[in-house]
C-alpha positions in Angstrom: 0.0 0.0 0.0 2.9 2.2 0.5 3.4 3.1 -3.1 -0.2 4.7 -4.0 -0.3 7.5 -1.7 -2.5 10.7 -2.9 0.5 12.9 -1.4 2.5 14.9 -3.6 6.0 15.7 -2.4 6.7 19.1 -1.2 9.2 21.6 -3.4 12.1 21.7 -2.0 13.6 24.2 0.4 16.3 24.7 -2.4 13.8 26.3 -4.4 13.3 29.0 -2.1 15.9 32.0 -3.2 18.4 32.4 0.0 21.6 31.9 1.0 20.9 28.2 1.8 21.2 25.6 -0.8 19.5 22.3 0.4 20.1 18.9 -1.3 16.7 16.8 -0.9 16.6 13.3 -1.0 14.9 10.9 -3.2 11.3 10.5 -2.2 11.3 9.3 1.3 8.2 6.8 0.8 9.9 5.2 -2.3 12.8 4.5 0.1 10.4 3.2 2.5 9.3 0.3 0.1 12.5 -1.3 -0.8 13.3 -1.3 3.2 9.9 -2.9 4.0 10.3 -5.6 1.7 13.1 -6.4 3.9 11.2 -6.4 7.1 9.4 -9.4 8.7 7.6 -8.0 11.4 5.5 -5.3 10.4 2.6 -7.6 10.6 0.0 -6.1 8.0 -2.3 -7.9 6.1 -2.3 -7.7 2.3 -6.0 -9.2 2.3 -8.0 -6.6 4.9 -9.6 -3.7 3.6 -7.1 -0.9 2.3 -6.2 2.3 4.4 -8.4 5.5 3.3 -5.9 8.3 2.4 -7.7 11.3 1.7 -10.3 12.9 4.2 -12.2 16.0 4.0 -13.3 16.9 7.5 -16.9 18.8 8.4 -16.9 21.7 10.9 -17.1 20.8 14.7 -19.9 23.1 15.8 -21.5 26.3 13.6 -19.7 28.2 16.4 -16.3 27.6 14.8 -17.5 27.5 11.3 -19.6 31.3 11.6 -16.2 32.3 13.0 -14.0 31.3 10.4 -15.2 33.8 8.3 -16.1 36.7 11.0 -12.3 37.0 11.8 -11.6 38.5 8.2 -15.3 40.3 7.7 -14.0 42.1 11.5 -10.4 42.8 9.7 -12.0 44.4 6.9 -14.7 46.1 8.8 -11.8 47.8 11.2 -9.5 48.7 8.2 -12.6 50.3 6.1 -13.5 52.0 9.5 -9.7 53.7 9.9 -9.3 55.0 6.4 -13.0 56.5 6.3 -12.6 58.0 10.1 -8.9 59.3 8.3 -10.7 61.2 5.2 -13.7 62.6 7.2 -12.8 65.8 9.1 -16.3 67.5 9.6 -17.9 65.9 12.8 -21.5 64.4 11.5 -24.5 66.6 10.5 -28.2 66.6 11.7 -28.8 65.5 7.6 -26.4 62.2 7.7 -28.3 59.2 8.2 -29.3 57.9 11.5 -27.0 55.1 11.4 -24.2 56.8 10.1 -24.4 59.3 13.0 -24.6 56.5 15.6 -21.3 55.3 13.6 -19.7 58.6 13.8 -20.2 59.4 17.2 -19.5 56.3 18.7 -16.1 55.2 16.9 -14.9 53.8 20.2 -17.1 51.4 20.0 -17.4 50.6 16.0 -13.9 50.7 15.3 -11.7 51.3 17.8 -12.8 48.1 20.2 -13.2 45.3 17.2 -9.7 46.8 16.0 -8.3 46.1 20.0 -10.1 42.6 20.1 -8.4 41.6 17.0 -5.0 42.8 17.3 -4.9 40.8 20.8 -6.6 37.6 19.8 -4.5 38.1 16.4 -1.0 39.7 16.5 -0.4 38.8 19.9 -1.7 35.6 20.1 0.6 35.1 16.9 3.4 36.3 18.5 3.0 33.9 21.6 2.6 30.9 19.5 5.6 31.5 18.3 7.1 30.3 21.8 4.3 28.5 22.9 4.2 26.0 19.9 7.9 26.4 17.9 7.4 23.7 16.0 6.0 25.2 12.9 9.1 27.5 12.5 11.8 25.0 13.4 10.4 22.6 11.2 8.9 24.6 8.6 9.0 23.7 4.9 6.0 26.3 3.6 6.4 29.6 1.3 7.9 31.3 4.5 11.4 30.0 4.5 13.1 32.2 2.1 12.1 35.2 4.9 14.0 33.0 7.5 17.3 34.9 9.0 20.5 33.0 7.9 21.0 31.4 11.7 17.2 29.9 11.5 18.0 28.2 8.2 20.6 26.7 9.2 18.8 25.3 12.1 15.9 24.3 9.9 18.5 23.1 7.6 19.7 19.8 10.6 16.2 19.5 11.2 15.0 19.2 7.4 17.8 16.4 6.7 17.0 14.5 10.2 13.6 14.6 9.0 13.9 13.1 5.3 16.1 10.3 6.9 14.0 9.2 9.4 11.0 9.4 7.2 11.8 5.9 5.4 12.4 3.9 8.5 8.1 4.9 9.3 7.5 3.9 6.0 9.5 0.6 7.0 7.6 0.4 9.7 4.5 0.2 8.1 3.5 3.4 8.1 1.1 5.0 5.4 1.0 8.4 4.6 -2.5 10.2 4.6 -4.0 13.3 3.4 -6.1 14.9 6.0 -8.3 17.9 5.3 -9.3 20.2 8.0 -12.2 22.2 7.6 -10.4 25.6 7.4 -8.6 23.9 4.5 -5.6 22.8 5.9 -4.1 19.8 5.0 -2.4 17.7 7.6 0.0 15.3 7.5 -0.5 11.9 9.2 0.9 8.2 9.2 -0.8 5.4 10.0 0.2 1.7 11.3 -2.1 -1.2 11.4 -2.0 -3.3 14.0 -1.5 -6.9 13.8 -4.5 -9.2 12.7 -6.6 -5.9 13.7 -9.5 -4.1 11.2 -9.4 -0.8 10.6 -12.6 -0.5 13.1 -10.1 -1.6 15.9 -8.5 -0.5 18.6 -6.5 2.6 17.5 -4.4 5.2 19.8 -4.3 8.5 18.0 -0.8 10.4 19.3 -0.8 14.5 19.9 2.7 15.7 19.7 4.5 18.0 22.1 4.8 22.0 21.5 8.3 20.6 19.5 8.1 17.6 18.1 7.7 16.1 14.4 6.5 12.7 13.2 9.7 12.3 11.6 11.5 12.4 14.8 10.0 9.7 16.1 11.3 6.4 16.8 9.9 3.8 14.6 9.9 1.4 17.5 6.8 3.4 19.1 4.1 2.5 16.4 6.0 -0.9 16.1 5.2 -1.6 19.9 1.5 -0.5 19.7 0.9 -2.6 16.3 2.7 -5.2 17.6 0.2 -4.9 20.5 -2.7 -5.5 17.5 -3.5 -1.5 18.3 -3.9 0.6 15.2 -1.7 3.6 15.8 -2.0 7.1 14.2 0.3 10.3 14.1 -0.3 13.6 12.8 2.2 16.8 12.2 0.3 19.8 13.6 -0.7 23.2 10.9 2.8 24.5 9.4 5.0 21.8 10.4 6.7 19.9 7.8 4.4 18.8 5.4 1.3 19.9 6.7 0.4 22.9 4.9 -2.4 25.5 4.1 -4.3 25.3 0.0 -2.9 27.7 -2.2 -4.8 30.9 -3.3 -4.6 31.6 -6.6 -1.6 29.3 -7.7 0.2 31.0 -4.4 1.3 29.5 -1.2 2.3 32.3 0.4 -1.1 33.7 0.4 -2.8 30.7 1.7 -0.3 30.3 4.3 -1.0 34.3 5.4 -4.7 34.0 4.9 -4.9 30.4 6.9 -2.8 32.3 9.5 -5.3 34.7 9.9 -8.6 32.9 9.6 -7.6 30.2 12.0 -5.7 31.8 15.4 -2.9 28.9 16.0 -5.0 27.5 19.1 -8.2 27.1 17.2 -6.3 25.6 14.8 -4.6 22.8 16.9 -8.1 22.3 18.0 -9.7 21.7 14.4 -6.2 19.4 13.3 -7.6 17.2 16.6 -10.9 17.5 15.0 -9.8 16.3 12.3 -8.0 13.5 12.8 -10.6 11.9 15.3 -13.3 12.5 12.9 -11.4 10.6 10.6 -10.8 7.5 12.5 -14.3 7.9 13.7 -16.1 8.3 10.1 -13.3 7.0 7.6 -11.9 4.2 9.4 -15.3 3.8 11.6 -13.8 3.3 14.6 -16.2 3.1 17.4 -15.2 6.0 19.4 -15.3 2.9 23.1 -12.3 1.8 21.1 -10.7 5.2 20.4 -7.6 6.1 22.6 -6.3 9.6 22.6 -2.6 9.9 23.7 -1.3 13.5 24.6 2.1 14.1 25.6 2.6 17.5 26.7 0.9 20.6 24.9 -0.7 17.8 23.1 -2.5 16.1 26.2 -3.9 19.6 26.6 -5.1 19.7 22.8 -6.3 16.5 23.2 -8.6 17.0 26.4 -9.4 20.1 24.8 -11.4 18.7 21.9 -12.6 16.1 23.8 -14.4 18.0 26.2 -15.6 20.0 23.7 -17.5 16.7 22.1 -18.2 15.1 25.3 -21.2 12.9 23.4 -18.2 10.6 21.8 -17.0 9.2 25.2 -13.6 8.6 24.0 -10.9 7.4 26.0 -7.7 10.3 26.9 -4.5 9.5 28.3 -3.0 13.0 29.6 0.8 12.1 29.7 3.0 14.6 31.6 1.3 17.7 30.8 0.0 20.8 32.8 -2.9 22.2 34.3 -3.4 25.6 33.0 -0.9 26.4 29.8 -0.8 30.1 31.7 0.7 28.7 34.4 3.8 27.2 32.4 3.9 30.4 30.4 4.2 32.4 33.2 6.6 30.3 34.6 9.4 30.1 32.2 9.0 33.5 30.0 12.3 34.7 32.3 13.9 32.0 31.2 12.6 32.1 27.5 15.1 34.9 26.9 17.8 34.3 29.5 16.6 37.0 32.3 17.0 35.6 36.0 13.4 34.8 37.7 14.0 36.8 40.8 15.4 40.1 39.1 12.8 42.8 38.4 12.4 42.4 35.0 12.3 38.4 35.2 9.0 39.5 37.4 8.1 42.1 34.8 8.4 39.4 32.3 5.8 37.0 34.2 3.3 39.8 34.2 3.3 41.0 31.2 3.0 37.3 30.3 0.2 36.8 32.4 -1.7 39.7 30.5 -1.1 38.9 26.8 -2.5 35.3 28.0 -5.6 36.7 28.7 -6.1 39.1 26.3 -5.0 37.0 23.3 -7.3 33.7 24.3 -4.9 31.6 23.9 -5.7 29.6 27.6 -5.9 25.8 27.9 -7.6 25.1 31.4 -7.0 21.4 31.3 -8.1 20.8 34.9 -11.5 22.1 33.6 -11.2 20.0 30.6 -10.8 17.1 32.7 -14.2 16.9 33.8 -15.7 17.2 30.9 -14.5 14.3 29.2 -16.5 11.2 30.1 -14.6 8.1 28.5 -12.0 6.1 30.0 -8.9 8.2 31.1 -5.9 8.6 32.8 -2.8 10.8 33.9 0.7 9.9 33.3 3.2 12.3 35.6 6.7 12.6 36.4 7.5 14.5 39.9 11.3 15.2 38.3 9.8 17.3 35.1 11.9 20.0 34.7 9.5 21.4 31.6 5.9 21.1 33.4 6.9 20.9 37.5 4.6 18.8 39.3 3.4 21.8 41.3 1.3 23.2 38.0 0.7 19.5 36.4 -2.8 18.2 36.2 -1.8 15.3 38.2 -1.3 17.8 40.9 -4.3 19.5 40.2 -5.8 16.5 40.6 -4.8 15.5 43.9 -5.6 19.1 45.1 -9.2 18.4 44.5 -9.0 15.2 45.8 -7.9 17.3 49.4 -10.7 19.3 49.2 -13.2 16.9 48.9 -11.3 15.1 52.4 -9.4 12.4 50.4 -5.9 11.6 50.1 -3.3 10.9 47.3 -3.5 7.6 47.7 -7.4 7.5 47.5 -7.3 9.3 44.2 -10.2 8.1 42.1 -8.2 9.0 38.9 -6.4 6.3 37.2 -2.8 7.3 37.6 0.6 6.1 35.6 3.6 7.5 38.2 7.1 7.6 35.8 10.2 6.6 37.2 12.0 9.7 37.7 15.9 9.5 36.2 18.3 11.3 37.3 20.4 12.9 34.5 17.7 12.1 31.7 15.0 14.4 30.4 12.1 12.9 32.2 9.7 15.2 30.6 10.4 13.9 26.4 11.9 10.6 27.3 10.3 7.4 26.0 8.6 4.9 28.5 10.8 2.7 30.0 9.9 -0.8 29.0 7.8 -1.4 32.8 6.2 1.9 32.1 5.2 0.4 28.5 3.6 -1.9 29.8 1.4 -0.6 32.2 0.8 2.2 29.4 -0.3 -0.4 27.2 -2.6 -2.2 30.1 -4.1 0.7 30.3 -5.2 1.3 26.2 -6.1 -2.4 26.8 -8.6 -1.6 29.4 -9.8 2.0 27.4 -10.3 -0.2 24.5 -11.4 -3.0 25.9 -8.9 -5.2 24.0 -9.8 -8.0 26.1 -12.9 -8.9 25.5 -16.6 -8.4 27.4 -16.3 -11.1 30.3 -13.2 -12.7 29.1 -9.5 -12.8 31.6 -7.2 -9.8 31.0 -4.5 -12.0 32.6 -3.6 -14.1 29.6 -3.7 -11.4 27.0 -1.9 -8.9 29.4 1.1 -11.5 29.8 0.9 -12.3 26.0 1.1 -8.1 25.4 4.4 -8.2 28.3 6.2 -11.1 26.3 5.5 -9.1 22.6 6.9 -6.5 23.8 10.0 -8.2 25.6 11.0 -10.0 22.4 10.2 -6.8 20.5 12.8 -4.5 23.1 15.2 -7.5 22.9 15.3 -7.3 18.9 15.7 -3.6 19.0 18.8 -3.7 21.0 20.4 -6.3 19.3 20.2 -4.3 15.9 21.5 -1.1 17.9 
């Protein structure tokens, strides 16, 4: 199946006029086929029903479709306002309209507040995603690039040649490429793994990156352990990282990239790509959403808990891997240290306010210990009390405990189901992959969301069949390493 995707390669960052000259490799996914013919356990099945690779999502809610399109009707209202307010001296006459004199002498409220409300939840909220969520400039391959500064190039440059290496050892791994469609019209780049001796209605874990991570950097032993597992596993890039892009306006990128930019603020999109996605396991691969795991590590355990408690009707399951409670509360946290000022000093305080205030004004909160409640499948909350990224003091885990004290219970009464990480010493214990114990609980866990067992049936004897997979599957790995 690898070799009929709908995708068509990206130009190359060569093309792009800069100082930069960038040598890409022969298509990743063609590379991917002669390796796979040499691999024995990727475990697919030539006879099941193929993969779907295209998928045009619907809109969520006529909330987010009505404003999709009132963002740039407020722009142009604002810009139309400014220039005739600029032209028009004389204050307005008892012969103007009615409506035009309640225009005139209220321009606070006509222009000047939709022009404040739209340069916060706009420019600003831009300008923190570009810290919040760097991944779309790090790993950026859109019409942008030849606007980069020399010293980002070059760092997108490492990245861009990581990337196109890894890429084939997913495709050896079994992975597909898909094309998914988000409503707003961007197109997001996924891969997906069958699972062994599983349909494509079966247990499937859906994966939500961190605020910095690609596909492509991945380790190709993660989907082998879940399809190895017979779990269908799915990963997606977010908007404007690598390959997933924005449609072209009239024949030009640039102005699809600019326009999707502005349509879609950067945390409604992450919303709609996890829209998007689930939909698609939901309605293309017709997934029962009792058999649907979403696994968020990070930002993405926010994203993901986000969209789920915005549908709480599909009951599916979440697993909130080390992530936080409020993404305010991280912000404020480490904006000192976001551009090397000491915490203490007055302006590392300075910084932390002013932080706190362009959160709030730009909209650009995720309250995922209010999410939590609102979810009503299966779920749990993987922590590690050595995070140096998300301390446990702001993590939902801890959030979750402090409610659990209120209500006179203590942390080891917690009604949550809880995954505690080993904490390393020396090791980043925020990004760093389950340890092979941890693995397995993780996967007991997506057992029991997906009910992998069986109604009525022992989870014993699959659970030890899952532990000795995934043995002779580490064992394997380290020999070839």
């Amino acid at each position: 199946e690898l070799g009929e995707m709908a995708w068509a390669a990206p130009k190359s960052p060569a093309s792009h006029p800069g100082p930069a000259e960038w040598e890409l490799p022969r298509d990743p996914e063609e590379e991917g086929r002669s390796l796979l013919q040499n691999c024995s356990d990727h475990g697919l099945q030539t006879t099941m029903r193929p993969v779907p690779r295209v998928f045009q999502a619907s809109w969520p809610s006529a909330t987010a479709r009505i404003m999709h399109y009132v963002r740039p009707g407020i722009d142009a209202w604002v810009v139309v306002g400014i220039l005739v307010l600029c032209m028009l001296t004389s204050p307005a006459g008892d012969k103007d309209h009615p409506a035009w004199r309640l225009v005139r002498n209220n321009t606070f409220l006509f222009v000047w507040v939709p022009f404040w409300y739209r340069f916060c939840t706009g420019f600003i909220h831009f300008l923190l995603s570009l810290a919040i969520l760097p991944s779309p400039v790090i790993y950026h391959e859109g019409p942008l690039l030849k606007y980069f500064p020399q010293w980002v190039l070059d760092m997108c440059h490492e990245s861009f040649v990581l990337r196109q290496k890894n890429r084939p050892r997913l495709a050896a791994a079994g992975g597909i490429t898909l094309q998914l469609t988000a409503p707003d019209g961007c197109v997001i780049d996924a891969l997906y793994f069958r699972g062994a001796n599983a349909a494509l209605d079966g247990p499937t874990v859906i994966r939500f990156n961190g605020n910095a991570e690609a596909i492509e950097l991945q380790d190709d032993i993660l989907p082998r352990i879940y399809s190895t597992s017979g779990i269908n596993f799915i990963m997606f890039n977010y908007r404007g990282v690598a390959r997933s892009k924005f449609h072209a306006v009239w024949n030009s990128e640039l102005l699809g990239h600019l326009l999707g930019l502005n349509r879609t603020p950067t945390k409604q999109g992450l919303v709609l790509d996890a829209w998007t996605v689930t939909e698609y396991a939901l309605e293309e691969l017709r997934v029962p959403c009792s058999k649907l795991v979403l696994v968020g590590h990070s930002i993405g355990g926010a994203i993901s808990t986000e969209m789920a408690a915005g549908h709480p009707h599909l009951k599916v399951s979440v697993c909130n891997s080390r992530s936080f409670c409020k993404l305010s509360s991280v912000v404020v946290l480490l904006a000192p240290s976001f551009i090397g000022v000491p915490a203490a000093s007055r302006k590392g305080r300075a910084l932390r306010v002013l932080a706190r205030v362009c959160m709030a004004l730009s909209g650009w909160e995720l309250d995922t210990g209010r999410n939590w409640g609102h979810v009503q499948g299966f779920k749990w909350v993987e922590f590690n009390r050595a995070d140096h990224i998300i301390p446990h003091e702001i993590s939902l885990h801890a959030k979750l405990v402090e409610e659990e004290k209120e209500q006179g219970r203590s942390e080891s009464e917690l009604r949550a189901r809880v995954l505690p990480l080993i904490n390393l010493n020396g090791m980043d214990n925020h990004n760093r992959m389950w340890l092979d114990t941890e693995m397995v609980q993780h996967l007991n866990l997506v057992a029991e969301a997906a009910a992998l067992d069986g109604t009525g049936s022992s989870v014993e004897p699959s659970r030890r069949q899952r532990e000795k997979l995934l043995y002779e599957m580490l064992t394997r790995a380290c020999q070839g390493n």
